[in-house]
N, C-alpha and C positions, 0 to 999 in steps of 0.2 A: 362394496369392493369385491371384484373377483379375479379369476386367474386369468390374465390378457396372454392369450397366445399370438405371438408375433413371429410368422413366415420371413426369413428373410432370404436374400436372393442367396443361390447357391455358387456365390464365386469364393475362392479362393481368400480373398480378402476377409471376406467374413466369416471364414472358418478358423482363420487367422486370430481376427477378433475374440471369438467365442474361447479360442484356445489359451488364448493371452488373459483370461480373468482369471484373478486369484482373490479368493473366500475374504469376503470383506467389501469388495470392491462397489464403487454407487453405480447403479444405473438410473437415469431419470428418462421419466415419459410426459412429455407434455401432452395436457389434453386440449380440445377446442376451445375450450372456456379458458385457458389460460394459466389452471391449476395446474402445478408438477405434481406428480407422485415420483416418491423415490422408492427404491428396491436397494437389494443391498445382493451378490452373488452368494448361492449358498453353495449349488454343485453342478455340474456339467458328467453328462455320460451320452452313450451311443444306443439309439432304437429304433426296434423296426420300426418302419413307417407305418403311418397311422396306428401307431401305438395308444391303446384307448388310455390310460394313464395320465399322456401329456395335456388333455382336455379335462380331467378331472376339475371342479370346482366346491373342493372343501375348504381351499386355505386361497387365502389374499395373496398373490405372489405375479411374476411376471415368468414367462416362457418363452425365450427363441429358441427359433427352430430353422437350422439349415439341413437341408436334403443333399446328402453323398452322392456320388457315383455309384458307388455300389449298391446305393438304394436305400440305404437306411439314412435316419436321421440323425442329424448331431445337435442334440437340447444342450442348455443352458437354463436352470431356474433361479430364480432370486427373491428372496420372501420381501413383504411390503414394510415399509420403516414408515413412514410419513406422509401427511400430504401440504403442500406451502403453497401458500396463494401467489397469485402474479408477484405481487407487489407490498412489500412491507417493508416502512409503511407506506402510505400512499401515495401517489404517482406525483414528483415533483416536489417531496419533501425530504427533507432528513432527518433524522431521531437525536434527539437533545439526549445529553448528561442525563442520567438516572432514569432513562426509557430503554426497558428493556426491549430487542430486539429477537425474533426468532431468526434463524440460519442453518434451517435444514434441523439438525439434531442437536444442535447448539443455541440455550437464549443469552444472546449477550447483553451486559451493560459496563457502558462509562463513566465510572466513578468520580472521578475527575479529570483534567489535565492540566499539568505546572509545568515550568520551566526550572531547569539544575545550570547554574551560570558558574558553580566551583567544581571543580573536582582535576584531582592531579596528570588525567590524559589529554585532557581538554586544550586544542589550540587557542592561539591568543584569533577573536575573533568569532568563537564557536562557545555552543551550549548542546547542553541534554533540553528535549523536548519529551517528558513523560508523561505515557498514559497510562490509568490506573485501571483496571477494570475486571468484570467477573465473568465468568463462563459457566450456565448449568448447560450440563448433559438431558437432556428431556428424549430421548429417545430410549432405548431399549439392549444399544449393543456400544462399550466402552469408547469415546471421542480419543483419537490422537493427536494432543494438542503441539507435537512436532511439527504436525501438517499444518496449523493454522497461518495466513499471510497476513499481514497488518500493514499498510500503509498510510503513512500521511503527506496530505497534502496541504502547502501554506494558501493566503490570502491571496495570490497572484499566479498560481498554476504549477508551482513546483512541489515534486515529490520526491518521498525522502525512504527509504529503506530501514529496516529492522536492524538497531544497532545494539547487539549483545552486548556490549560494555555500558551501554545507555541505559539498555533494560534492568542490568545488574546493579543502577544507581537508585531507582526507582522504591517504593515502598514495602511492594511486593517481589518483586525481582522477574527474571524469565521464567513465563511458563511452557511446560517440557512435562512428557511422560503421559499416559494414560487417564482419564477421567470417566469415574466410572459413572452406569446409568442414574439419575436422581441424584449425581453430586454437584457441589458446587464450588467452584474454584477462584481464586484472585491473582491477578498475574499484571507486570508492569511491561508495554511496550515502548521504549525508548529511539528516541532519533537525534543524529548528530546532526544540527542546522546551524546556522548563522544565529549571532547572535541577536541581528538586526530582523531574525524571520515574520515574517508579514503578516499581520491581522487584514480584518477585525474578527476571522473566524479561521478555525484549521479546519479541514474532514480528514476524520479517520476512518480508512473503511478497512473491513475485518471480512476473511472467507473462510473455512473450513479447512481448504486445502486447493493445494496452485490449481491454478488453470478451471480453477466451479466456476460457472455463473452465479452460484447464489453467495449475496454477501452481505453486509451490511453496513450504513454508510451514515458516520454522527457528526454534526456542525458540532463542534467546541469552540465556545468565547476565547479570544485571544486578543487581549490590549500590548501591543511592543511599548516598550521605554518609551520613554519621550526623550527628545533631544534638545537638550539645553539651548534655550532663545538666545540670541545677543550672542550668539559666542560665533559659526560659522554657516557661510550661505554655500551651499556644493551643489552644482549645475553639469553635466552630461551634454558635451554637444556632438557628439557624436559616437559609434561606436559600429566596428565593420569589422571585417575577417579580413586578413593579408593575401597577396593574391597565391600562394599555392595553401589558403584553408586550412596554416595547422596552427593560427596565432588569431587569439579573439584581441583587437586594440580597442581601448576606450580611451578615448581625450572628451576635457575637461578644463571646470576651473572652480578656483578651492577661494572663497572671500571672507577674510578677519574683519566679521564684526563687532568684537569685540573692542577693549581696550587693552588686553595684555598681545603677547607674539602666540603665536599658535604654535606648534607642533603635532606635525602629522608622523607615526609611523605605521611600520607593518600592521602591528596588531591592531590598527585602526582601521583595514583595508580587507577585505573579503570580496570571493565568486565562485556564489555554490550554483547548484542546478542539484536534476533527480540522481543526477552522477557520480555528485559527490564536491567535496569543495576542488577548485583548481589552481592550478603552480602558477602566481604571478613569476615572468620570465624578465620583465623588464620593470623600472618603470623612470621616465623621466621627468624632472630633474633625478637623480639618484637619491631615495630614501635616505635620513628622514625629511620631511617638508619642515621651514621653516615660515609662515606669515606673519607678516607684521600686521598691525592693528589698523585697518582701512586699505589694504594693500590685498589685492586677487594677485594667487597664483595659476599659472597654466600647467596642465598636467597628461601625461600622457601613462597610462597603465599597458601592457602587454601581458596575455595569458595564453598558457595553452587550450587549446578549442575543446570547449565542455563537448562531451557525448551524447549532448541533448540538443532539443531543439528551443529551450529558452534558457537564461540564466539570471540570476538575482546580483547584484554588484553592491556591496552595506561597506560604506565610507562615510565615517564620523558620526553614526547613527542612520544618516539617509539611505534608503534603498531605490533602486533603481534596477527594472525590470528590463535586460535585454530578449528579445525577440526573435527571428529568423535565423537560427544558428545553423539548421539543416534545413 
């Protein structure tokens, strides 16, 4: 390792840049081979040009360097924190339950993942989806685990947001605050989904802080309920946007196989997306559905138009993946 001194163009933009780091901040360098090194900002100041100092190589660090107008240069140095290989793990795979991952200065692992199907916030139709997991600090200058993003995604392409009241259900709860070098921490991330959310596997992927590249990304097993045989057959035959785009319609038909009457209501009926769940507006016949035993009903649902470009539809246990929304 040595000190890479990095020329950059002297425009205004990037004096901008240099001026806008505050102590702490990452910088990364990618090299040929594919390996990042990361830097961390330690100080910024003004010197003559060709200052012999800035070529110095006694410490591991990084150097930009833009040239003023007035002749002098404007440095920025950042000592070295680590080096992460392309890819971890490797190319095309994901890290299982109890494989620890490295992420920059952060080694993650995924303890488990359960679903929470009581709890007194909880709509009729929704659950807690909790991940358990640990965080070591393996680097050298304290991780802020405010910064950290966690998303999940289900079996069918939807993705679901960090829900505080989710993670507060969980075994460890939110983690928050400070983690110092060499420690190790456990912290629950939670998400509000359907209760019908879609296997056979979820990924969760974990970053450091918004907008990194590096992150890490874990298949977790996931079997959903099974849906009682013999009781109802629910078929999707269509589903379109209304012509001014603010109403998602799905029609359908609902068949009692059973031998008792069916009932359908609200809390039978869900459509979530990465959005969040959405406001059925309509639905015909008017809620609740009554089926008789060998008798198909016709059905038509009205919602307002998810913010996404797909959505999940969980009625009487069936899901059903809508498509081209945007």
């Amino acid at each position: 390792m040595v000190n890479y001194v990095v020329g950059l163009e002297p425009l205004p933009a990037n004096e901008t840049l240099l001026a806008d780091l505050k102590p702490g901040d990452e910088i990364k360098m990618r090299l040929s081979n594919g390996v990042v090194l990361l830097f961390r900002f330690v100080e910024r100041r003004e010197v003559a040009a060709d200052e012999a100092s800035v070529f110095e190589q006694f410490h591991p660090r990084l150097t930009l360097v833009v040239e003023k107008e007035e002749g002098t240069w404007q440095i920025a140095t950042a000592d070295y924190v680590a080096e992460v290989e392309p890819v971890q793990p490797p190319s095309g795979t994901l890290a299982q339950p109890g494989q620890a991952v490295r992420v920059g200065d952060a080694q993650v692992t995924v303890i488990k993942g359960h679903a929470e199907r009581s709890g007194p916030d909880l709509l009729p139709g929704t659950m807690y989806y909790l991940v358990e997991f640990s965080v070591e600090n393996v680097g050298a200058v304290p991780l802020d685990a405010n910064a950290f993003t966690m998303q999940l995604q289900d079996g069918v392409g939807n993705k679901y947001l960090l829900s505080p009241a989710a993670s507060a259900a969980g075994e460890y709860g939110p983690l928050g605050g400070e983690i110092a070098p060499g420690a190790t921490v456990q912290g629950t991330a939670g998400y509000l989904v359907p209760d019908t959310l879609a296997g056979p596997a979820l990924i969760w992927t974990f970053s450091p802080r918004p907008g990194s590249e590096l992150q890490a990304s874990v298949s977790i097993p996931y079997e959903p309920e099974k849906v009682p045989a013999g009781h109802a057959e629910v078929t999707i035959t269509d589903a379109f946007l209304s012509d001014d785009g603010d109403r998602l319609i799905i029609e359908g038909e609902i068949q009692n196989t059973g031998g008792e009457p069916l009932t359908v209501e609200l809390s039978d009926i869900s459509l979530s997306s990465s959005a969040g769940m959405s406001e059925l507006i309509m639905a015909a016949p008017p809620l609740p559905w009554t089926v008789q035993p060998g008798q198909t009903q016709v059905i038509e649902l009205q919602y307002s138009k998810p913010d996404a470009s797909a959505a999940l539809l969980s009625l009487l246990g069936y899901s059903f993946e809508i498509q081209g929304l945007q």
